[in-house]
N, C-alpha and C positions, 0 to 999 in steps of 0.2 A: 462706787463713784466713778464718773466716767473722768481716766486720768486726763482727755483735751478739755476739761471746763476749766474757763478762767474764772477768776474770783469772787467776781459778779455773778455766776451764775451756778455756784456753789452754795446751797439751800441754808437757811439758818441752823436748821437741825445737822445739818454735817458740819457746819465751823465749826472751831474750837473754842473757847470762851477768851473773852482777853486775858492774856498770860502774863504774868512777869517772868522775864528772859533773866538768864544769866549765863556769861560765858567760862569756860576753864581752859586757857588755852587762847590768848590772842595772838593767836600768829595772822597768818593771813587770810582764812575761810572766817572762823567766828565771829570777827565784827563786822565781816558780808552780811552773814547769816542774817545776827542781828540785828541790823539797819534794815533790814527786807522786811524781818519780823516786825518794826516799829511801823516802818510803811502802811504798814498791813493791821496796822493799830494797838501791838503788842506793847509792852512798855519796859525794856535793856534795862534794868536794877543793879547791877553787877556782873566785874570783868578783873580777872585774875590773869597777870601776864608777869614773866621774870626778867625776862631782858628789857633794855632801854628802847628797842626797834620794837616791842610788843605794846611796850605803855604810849611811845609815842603811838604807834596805831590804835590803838584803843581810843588816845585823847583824837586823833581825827575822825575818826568813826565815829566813835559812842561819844560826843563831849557829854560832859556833864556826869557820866556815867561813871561812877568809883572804881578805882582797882584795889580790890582785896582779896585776902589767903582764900582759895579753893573753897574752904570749908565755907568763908563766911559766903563764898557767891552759890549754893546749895541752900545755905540757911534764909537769901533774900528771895530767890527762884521758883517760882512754879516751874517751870521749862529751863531745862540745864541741858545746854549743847557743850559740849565734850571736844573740843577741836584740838586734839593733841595726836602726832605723828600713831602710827599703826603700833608700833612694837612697846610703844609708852601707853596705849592705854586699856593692854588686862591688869600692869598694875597700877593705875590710876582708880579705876573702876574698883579693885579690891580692896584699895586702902580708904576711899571714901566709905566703900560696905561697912567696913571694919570698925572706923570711927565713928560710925552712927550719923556723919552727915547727912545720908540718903533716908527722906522722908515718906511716910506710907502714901501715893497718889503722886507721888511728883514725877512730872514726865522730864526721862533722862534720853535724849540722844547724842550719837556721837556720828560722826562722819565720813569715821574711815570705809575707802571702798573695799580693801580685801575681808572684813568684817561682817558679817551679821548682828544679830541680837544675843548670839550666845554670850559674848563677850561680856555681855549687861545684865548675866544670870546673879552674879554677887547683888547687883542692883534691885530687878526683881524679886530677890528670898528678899528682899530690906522693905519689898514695897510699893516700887516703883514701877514706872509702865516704860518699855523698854521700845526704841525705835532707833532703824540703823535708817537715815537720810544721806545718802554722799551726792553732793552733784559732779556733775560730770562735766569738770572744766576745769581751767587752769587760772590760780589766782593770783593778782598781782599783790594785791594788799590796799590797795587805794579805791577810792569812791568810785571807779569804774563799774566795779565787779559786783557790784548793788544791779547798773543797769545792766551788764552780762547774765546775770540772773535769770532774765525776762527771755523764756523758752526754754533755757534749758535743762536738761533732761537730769534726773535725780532716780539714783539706783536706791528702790525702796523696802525695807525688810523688817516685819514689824510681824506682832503677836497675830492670828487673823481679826480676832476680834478689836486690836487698836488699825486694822488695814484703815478705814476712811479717817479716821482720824490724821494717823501721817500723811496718807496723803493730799487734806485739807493742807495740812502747812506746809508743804511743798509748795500747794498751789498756791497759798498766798505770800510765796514768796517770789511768783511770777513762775517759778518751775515747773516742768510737768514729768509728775510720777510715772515712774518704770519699776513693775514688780522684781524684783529678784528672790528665789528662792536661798535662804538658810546657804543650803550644801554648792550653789553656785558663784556664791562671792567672789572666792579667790579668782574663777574660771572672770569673772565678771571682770575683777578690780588687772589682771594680768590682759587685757585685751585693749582696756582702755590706756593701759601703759602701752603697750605698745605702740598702738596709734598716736599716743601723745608726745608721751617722753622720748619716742627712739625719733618721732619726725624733726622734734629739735633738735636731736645729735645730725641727723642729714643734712636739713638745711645747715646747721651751723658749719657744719666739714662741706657742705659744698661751695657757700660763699669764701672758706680759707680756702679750695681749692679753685674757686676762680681769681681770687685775690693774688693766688702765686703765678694764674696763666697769663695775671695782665690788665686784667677786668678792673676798671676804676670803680665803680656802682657795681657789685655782686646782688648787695639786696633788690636795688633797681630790673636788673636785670633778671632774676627769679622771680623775683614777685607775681607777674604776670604769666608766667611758666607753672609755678607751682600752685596757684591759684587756679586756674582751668584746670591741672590734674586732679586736684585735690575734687575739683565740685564733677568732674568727668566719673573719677573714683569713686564717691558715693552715690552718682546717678545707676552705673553703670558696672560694677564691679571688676571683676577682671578684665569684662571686655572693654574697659578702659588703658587694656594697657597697650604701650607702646615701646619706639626703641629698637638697638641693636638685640635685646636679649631675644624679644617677643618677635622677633625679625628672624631669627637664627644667625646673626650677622658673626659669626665665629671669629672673621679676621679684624674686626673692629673692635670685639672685646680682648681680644689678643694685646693689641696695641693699648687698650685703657689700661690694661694690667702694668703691661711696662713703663706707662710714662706714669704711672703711679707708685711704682717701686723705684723708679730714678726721684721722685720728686716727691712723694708723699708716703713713703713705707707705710705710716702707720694706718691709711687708710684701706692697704689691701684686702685684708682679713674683713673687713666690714663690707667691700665689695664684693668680695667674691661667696660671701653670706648671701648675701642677697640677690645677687644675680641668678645662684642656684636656685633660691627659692624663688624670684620669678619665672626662671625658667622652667620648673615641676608647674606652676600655677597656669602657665602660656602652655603648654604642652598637654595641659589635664582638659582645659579648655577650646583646646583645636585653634591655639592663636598660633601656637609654633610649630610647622612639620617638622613631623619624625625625624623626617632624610635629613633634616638642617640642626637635629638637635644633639647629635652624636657629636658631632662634629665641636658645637658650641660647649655639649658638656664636658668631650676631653680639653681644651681650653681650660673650662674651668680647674677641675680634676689638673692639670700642671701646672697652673698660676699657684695652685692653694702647698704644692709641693719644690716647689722653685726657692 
């Protein structure tokens, strides 16, 4: 299946039949999932959540839709999404095997991105048709992330023979499938941390570090900053980059170091991370001269031992 067709134009013989969904795990991906799924004419049967911030999200997402034990949301499900944290669910997965929850035919996916399909081998010996769906974004919990959905990109990793099937329902959940092999998950699920998780620690530490230099509006005042990097960066890749590092500007990062150790310690260590690593990236790329990076990298090399 060609992963850019949208829903419409996904053949009758490639959809999936109408499903009943069921969720394990409402935090904040599975009642996304499943409100896409309904969209898309599937019909949410059941939703198992433990906390009082699970059930309330369930009740805004899925109204109508019951919350009951794991087991009973398997027992009402053709289609069981798994939306429980990475390191909770080989034994999630084992202990449904176990109890006999997991029926012959019923399609079991989970979401985590460091994950494959191995993880769903106890599921598979029980029966089941095994599919690893992660989408690749960051979720709030609210009716938003239904429309956030619509493009984006979902790391896909399924049996070959269920390949069009998973990613039919990707697609109609507005997503568009991206193969991932088995053995590249982690490589996969640690890249998008990066770019995700570590950009919110940045921004966040740089709006407290404009907030100390004075800055009444931080977010005002990035916004428009880190937005043209951000769409420069992925037009453009490294040759996007900019700056004292990508400059070889050595006495300008000298001075960032300093008024960062008088005023922000705890930020040094994170700078000077990453500075290094711009600087190998600008230098591999012919954005930084040689003669100007000696210079920049003992800088670094003394900020990091000061």
């Amino acid at each position: 299946m060609n992963a850019h067709l949208s829903p419409e134009h996904v053949s009758p013989q490639d959809r999936p039949a109408r499903l009943t969904v069921g969720v394990v795990g409402a935090g904040r991906v599975g009642p996304a999932l499943a409100a896409s799924l309904q969209l898309a004419g599937h019909r949410p049967v059941a939703v198992s959540g433990v906390s009082d911030a699970s059930r309330r999200r369930a009740a805004a997402m899925l109204p109508d839709v019951p919350v009951v034990p794991p087991a009973e949301v398997l027992a009402r499900a053709e289609l069981v999404l798994l939306t429980v944290p990475d390191d909770a669910l080989p034994g999630l997965v084992a202990g449904l095997a176990e109890t006999g929850a997991i029926r012959p035919g019923q399609i079991v996916v989970h979401t985590s991105g460091r994950h494959g399909t191995a993880v769903l081998d106890p599921a598979r010996r029980a029966g089941a048709l095994p599919l690893a769906l992660h989408p690749a974004m960051t979720f709030t919990g609210t009716q938003v992330d239904v429309q956030r959905l619509a493009g984006c990109s979902f790391g896909v990793t399924a049996p070959e023979e269920l390949r069009l099937a998973a990613e039919a329902l990707v697609i109609e959940m507005g997503g568009e499938p991206e193969w991932i092999e088995e053995a590249a998950r982690p490589l996969y699920h640690a890249a998008l941390a990066m770019g995700s998780n570590h950009l919110v620690t940045l921004v966040a530490q740089s709006m407290e570090l404009l907030g100390t230099a004075g800055v009444a509006h931080p977010a005002r005042m990035l916004g428009p900053l880190l937005g043209a990097a951000l769409d420069n960066a992925l037009r453009s890749g490294d040759a996007a980059l900019t700056g004292p590092v990508a400059r070889g500007d050595a006495g300008t990062v000298a001075a960032h170091v300093a008024e960062l150790r008088a005023h922000a310690p705890q930020a040094v260590a994170g700078y000077l991370a990453m500075a290094r690593t711009t600087a190998d990236r600008a230098l591999a790329h012919g954005l930084l001269k040689p003669e100007l990076a000696e210079d920049l990298l003992g800088v670094l090399a003394d900020g990091g031992n000061q």
